[in-house]
Structure formats: structure tokens, C-alpha cells
C-alpha positions in Angstrom: 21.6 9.4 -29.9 20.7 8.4 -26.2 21.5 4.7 -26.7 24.8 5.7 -28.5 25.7 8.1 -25.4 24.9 5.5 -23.1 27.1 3.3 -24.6 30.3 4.8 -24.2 29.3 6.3 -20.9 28.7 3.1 -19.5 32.0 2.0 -19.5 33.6 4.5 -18.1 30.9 4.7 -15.0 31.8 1.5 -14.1 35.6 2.3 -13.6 34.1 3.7 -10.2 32.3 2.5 -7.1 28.6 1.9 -7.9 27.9 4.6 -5.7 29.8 7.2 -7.1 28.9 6.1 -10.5 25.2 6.6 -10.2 25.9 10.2 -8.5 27.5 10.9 -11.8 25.4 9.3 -14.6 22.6 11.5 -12.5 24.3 14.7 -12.9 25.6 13.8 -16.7 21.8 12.7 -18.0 21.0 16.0 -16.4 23.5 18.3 -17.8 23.3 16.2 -21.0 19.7 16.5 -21.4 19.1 19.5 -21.1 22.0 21.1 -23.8 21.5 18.4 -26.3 18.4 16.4 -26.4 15.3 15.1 -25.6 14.1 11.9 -25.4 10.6 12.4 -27.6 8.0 9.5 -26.6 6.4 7.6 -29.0 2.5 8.6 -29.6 2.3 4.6 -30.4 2.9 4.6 -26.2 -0.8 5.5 -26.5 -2.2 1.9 -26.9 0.0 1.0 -23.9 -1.7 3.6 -21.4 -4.2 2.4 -18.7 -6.6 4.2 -16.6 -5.3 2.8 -12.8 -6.5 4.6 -9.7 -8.5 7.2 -11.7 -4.7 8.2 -12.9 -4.2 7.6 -17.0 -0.5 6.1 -16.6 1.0 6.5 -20.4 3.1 3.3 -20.0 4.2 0.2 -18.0 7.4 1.5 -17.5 7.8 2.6 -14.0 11.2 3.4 -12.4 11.8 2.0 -8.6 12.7 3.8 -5.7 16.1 4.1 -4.9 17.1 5.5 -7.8 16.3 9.1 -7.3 15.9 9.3 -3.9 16.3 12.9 -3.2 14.0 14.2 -6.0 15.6 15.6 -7.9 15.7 13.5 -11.1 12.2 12.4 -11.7 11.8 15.3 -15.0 14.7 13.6 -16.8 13.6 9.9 -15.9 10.0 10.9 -17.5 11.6 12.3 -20.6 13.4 8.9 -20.8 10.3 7.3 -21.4 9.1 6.4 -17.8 6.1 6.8 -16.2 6.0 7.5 -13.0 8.9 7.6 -10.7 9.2 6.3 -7.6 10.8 8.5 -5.2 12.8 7.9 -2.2 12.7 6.0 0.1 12.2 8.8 2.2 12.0 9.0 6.5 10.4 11.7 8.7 14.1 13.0 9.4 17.0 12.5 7.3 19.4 9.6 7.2 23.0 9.4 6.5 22.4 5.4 6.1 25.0 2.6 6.9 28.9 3.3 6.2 30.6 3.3 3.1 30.9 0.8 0.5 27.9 0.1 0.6 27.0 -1.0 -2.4 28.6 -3.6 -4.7 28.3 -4.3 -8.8 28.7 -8.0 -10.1 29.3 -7.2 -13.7 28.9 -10.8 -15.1 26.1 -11.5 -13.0 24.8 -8.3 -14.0 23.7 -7.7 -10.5 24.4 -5.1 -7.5 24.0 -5.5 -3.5 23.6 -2.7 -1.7 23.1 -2.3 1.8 22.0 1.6 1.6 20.3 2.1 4.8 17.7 4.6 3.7 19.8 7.1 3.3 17.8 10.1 2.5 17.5 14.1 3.2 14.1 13.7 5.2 10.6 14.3 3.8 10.6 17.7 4.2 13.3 18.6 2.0 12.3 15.7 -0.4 8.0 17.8 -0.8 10.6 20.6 -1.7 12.4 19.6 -4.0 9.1 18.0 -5.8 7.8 21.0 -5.3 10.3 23.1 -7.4 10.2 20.8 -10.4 6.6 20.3 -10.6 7.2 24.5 -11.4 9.1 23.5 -14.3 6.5 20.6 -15.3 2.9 20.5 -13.0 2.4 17.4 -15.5 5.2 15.4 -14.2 4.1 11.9 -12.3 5.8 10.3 -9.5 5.3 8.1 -6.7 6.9 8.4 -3.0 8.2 5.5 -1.1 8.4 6.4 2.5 10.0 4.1 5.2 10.8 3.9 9.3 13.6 6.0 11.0 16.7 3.0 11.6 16.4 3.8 15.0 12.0 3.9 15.5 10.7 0.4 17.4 8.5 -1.8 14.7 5.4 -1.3 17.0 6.5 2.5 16.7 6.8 2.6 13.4 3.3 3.4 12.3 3.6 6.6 13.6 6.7 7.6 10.9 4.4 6.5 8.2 1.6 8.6 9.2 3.5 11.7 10.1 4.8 11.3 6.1 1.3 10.9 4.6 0.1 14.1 6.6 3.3 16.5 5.5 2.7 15.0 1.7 -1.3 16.3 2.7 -0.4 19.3 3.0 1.1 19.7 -0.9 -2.3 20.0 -2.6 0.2 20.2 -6.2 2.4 17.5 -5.2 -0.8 15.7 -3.8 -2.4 15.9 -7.4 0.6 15.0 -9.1 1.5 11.7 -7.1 0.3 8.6 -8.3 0.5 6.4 -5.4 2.7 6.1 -2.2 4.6 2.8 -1.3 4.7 2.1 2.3 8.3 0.1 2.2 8.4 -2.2 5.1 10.2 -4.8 3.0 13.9 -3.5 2.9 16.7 -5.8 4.2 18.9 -2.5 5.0 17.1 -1.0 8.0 16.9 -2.7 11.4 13.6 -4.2 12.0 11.4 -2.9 9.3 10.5 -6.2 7.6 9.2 -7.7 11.2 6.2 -4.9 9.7 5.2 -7.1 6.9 3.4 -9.3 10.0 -0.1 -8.8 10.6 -0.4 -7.3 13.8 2.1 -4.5 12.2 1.4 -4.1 8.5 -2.7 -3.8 9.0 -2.6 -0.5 11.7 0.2 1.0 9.4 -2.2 1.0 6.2 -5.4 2.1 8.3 -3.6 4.8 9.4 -2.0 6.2 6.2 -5.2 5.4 4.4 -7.4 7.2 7.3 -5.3 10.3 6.6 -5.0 10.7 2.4 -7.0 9.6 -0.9 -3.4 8.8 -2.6 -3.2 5.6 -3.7 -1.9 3.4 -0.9 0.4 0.4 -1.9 2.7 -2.2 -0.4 6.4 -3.5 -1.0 6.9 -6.8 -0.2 9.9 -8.9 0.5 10.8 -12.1 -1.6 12.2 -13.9 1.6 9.1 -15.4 3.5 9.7 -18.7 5.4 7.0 -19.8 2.8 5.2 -18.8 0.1 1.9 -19.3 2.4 3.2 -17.0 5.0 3.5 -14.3 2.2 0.0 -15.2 0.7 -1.1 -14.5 4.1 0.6 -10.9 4.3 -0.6 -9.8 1.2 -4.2 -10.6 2.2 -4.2 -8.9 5.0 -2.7 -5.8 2.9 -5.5 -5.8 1.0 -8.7 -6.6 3.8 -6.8 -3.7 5.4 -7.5 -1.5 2.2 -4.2 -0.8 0.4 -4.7 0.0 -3.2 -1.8 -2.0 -5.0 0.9 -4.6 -4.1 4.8 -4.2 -5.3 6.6 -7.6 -5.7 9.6 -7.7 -4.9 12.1 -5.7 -2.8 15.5 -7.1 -2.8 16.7 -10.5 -1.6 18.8 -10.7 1.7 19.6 -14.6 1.1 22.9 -13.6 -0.5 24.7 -16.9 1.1 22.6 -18.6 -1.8 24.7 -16.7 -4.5 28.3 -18.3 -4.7 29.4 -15.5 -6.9 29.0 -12.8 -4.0 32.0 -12.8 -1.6 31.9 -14.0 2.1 33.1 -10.9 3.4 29.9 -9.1 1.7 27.4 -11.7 2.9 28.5 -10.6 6.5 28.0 -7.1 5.8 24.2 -8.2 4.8 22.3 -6.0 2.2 20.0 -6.6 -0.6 20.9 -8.3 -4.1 19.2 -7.2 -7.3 19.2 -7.8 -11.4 19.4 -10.7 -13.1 19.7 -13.8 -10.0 16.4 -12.0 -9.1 14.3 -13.1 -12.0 12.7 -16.4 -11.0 12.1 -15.5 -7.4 10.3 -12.6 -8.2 8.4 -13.9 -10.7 7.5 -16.5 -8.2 6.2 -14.2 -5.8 4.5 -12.2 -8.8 2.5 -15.2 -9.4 1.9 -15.6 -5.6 0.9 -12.2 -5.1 -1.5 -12.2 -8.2 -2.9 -15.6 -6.6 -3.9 -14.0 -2.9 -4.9 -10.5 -4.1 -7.1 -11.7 -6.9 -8.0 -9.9 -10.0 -9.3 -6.5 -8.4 -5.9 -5.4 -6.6 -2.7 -3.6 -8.9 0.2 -5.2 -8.8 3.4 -3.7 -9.9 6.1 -6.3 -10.8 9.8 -5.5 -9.1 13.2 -7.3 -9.3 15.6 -9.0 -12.0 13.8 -6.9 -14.9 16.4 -6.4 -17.6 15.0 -6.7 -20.8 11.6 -6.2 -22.9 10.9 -10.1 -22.2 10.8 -9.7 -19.3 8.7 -6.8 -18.9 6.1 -8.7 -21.6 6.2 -12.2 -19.5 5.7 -9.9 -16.5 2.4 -8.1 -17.6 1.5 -12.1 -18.6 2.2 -13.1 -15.0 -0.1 -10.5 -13.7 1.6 -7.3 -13.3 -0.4 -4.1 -14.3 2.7 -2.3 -14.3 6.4 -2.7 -14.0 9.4 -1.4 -12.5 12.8 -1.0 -13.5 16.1 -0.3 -12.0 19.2 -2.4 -12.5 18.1 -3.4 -15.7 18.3 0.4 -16.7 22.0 0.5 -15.0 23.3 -2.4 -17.2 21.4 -1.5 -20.4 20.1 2.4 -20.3 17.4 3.8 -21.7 17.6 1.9 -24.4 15.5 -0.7 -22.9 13.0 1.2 -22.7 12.6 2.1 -26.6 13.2 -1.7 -26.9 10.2 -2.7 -24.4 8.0 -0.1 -26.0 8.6 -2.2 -29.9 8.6 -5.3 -28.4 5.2 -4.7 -26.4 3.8 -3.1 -29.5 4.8 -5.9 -31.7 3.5 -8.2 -29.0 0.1 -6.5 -28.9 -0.2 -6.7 -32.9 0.2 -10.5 -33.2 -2.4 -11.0 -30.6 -4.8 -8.4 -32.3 -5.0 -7.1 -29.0 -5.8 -3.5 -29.0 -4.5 -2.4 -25.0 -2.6 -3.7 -21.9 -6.1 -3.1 -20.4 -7.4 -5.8 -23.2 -4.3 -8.2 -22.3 -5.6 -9.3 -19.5 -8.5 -11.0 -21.0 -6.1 -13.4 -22.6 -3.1 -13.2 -20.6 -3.0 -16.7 -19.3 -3.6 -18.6 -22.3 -1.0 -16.2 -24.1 1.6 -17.0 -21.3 1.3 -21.2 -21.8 1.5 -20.8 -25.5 4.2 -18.7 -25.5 5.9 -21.1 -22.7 4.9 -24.1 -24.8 6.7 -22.2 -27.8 10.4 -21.9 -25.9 9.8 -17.8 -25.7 10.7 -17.6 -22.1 13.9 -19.8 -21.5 
């Protein structure tokens, strides 16, 4: 019933901005939800849970920040068969972001720029409004992405981050509840923030967040280094600095490589996600996988739009996976379809977990490569 909703919703959402379309499909799914369904979870999800951080995480699926930035979606998203939710991104104070359009949908490329800004209602009202679902569900699980104020000076910028992790401290629910946070320093859509992905910034700012919480620290990184060596570089200092977990990738800001994406929006600047996405960030998944080494999480992010992709990302070296254009062009449906596929997947191998599947995910990668199953 979901998928079949989604389908005729779809093309009517897209009739409007992206913008205004996503502030609708949000209150719909909510409204919708609740009078006419729920979106029951497989008990076959069980063979796809993993024990990550001392958290048992039921299934890969993870939705990205951006999405449900105010906090006040993350139930419904869980019901759909995600997770954990990544919240946010959130700032010490809240943020109207940059002016209006500010985000644009390529339909054929099935892709979307946005140039958001961080727009946000501050932290404080965000640990509220966890806060008053987590009284409707203390099970729920969900992440928080926190980020710089536009206007805070990269070598000032630690000092947002910190003053985040110590009002999230003071939750001891919320504090239970969240899986990790993700320190974004990586987005293309505030002033300065990804000069913090350099050593001499992105080392204090994890020290001091991890000096002042137990969550789960983790990192967002871009996917535009100079060089692939520069950003083997930054994730090793991530992780001699002590972060818990690496997310790969944020959006690209090289737009002027896309020809499909008009000059006057490459002026503008902003951040291109969905399917162009795919082999950069699996490049810098395999990068990132590479520097960190086995011990470090890393969540997989950008151009994931189907149940392939999810499977070749697990293969690459993700532990987990996040979602978010792909779930705007296709719905929740992917999600069921990623749930049968991995299953299926986890059969043929007589592989009995994703905790198992990394025993033998290489040499299931380059036969599977070999075979034509990832074009």
C-alpha cells in the first residue's frame, strides 16, 4: 500500500519546487501514517542487524541528514524501515540559510542541487523536539549532525561544535537514544566550513567534542579533495584524533563538471546529489576504507538509489549506508527492495550476517564485477 501511495504522490510533488515538495510529502507521510498504516518491518531484518558502537543497529539502512532537519520526522522515517536518522544539520543558534530557490531537481538525471545553507531552528529547539517524540517512542534511534554558525571564523568554529555536544549532554534520554553525532564540516553551502576538514582544524574540533561526551563521534567528509592523497590524509588524522566512524560523501560542489545543470545555477554554487554521485563516492568509499583500515565504521553517502547499490556499497566497505535522494525519486519502496535483495544476496553466499560479509566481501565484489552485476 505505501509503494502504491507513493506512486501517485510522486507525481504530483514534483509539480512544485523541491523545497516546497519535501515540506509537503513530510506532512502527508505524517498525516498518512498515522490514519492509515504502518509500515511493519520484516523480522527477516534480523540477520541484517549489527552490533556497532555497543548500539544493535536493526539494518543498513540509514537516512542522511538534511532530510529532517528540524526533528520532527524521525518516528515515521523508522516506521519506513530505517534505522537511524540522521538529524539536522543543526547550529548553536538558528539559521534562516541562503535565499530562496535554493534547491533544484534534475528529473532525468535524477539528481537535486541544493544550496541550503544550514538552515535550521537551533539546537535547543531541535533536543526539544527529540525530546517530545522520544515520549511517544523512548526506542526510537537517531543520529545528530551539528555544524558551524555561517557567520563563526574556521579557527572559531570548534567552539560551536562543543557548545552542541554539551547541550545534547545534558539530555540523558536523548543521550541514550542517539547513536552517533556527525561533526559536518564538509558542506559546500556554508562559508568556510570545509577549510575544517584540514588538520590543524579538524583534529582540535574532535578532541574537544570527544573530551566532552561518550556518543559516538563521526566525520562527514567532502568528495572534492585536490587529491585523493590529501583526503587519505584527512581521514587519518580523523581517526589518530579519535573519532569513532567516517561518512563518505557529502555533496559535490564541482557542478561546472555536469553539462546538464544550468550556468546560472553553477554561479549560485551548492551541492549536487543522486545519481552523477555514484562513482565519486564510491571512489572516496574505497579511499576512506583504504586510510581508516578495518577497525574504523564507515557509513557510505551519495548517488544511492537502488538495492545495488546499497549491496556493492557494503562490498566496498561500508558498515552502513545512507539514503536520501534515492528515497525522493523512488520512496520507501527501495527500502523493502534493498531489504529482499540483501537477503537474497546473503542466501547465495551462505552467509549468515552483514557482520559475516565482511569476511568475504572482497572476493564477493571481483566476482560479482567479473560477472557484469555492477555496470
Amino acid at each position: 500500500m505505501l509503494a502504491r501511495f507513493y506512486k501517485i504522490l510522486k507525481p504530483i510533488l514534483f509539480l512544485f519546487n523541491p523545497e516546497l515538495a519535501h515540506a509537503i510529502a513530510l506532512m502527508i507521510f505524517k498525516v498518512k501514517q498515522k490514519l492509515f498504516f504502518r509500515y511493519k518491518i520484516s523480522e527477516k531484518y534480523n540477520i541484517l542487524q549489527q552490533k556497532i558502537w555497543n548500539t544493535v543497529i536493526k539494518n543498513p539502512f540509514l537516512m542522511a541528514a538534511g532530510f529532517d532537519k528540524t526533528a520532527e520526522m524521525f518516528l515515521e522515517l523508522n516506521r519506513f524501515g530505517f534505522s537511524v536518522v540522521e538529524l539536522g544539520t543543526v547550529t548553536p543558534k538558528a539559521q534562516k540559510g541562503n535565499d530562496k530557490p535554493r534547491v533544484w531537481r534534475f528529473i532525468k538525471e535524477k539528481s537535486i542541487v541544493n544550496r541550503m545553507g544550514f538552515n535550521n531552528p537551533g539546537i535547543e529547539k531541535c533536543l526539544e523536539n527529540i525530546f517530545n517524540l522520544l515520549r511517544k517512542n523512548d526506542k526510537a534511534r537517531f543520529a545528530i549532525s551539528i555544524g558551524k554558525q555561517k557567520e563563526t571564523e574556521p579557527q572559531e568554529a570548534y567552539k560551536d561544535y562543543e557548545i552542541q555536544i554539551k547541550q545534547i549532554e545534558k539530555h540523558k534520554d536523548i543521550r541514550k537514544q542517539c547513536v552517533y553525532i556527525a561533526l559536518n564540516i564538509s558542506s559546500p553551502n556554508t562559508p568556510g566550513l570545509r577549510h575544517l576538514q584540514q588538520k590543524k582544524y579538524i583534529v582540535k574540533i574532535i578532541k574537544k567534542c570527544k573530551e566532552n561526551t561518550s556518543i559516538p563521534i563521526l566525520v562527514k567528509f567532502a568528495p572534492d579533495f585536490e587529491n585523493i592523497k590529501d583526503f587519505k590524509k584527512s581521514v587519518n588524522y580523523a581517526v589518530k584524533a579519535g573519532c569513532d566512524g567516517i561518512i563518505v560523501t557529502n555533496t559535490t560542489s564541482n557542478l561546472s563538471k555536469y553539462s546538464f545543470i544550468p550556468q546560472k545555477i553553477i554561479i549560485k554554487g551548492g551541492g549536487l546529489s543522486g545519481e552523477p554521485m555514484k562513482e565519486l563516492s564510491e571512489k572516496y568509499l574505497t579511499a576512506a576504507r583504504e586510510a581508516a583500515g578495518e577497525k574504523i565504521t564507515i557509513i557510505s553517502s551519495g548517488g544511492v538509489m537502488s538495492p545495488l547499490d546499497i549491496w556493492k556499497r557494503l562490498l566496498l566497505g561500508a558498515s552502513l549506508v545512507q539514503i536520501y535522494t534515492g528515497f525522493i525519486y523512488e520512496g520507501p519502496q527501495l527500502l523493502k527492495n534493498a531489504n529482499a535483495l540483501l537477503q537474497q544476496k546473503l542466501k547465495e553466499y551462505n552467509i549468515k550476517s552483514l557482520v559475516e560479509l565482511k569476511k568475504y566481501r572482497e572476493k564477493i565484489f571481483l566476482s560479482e564485477k567479473k560477472q557484469g552485476v555492477f555496470k
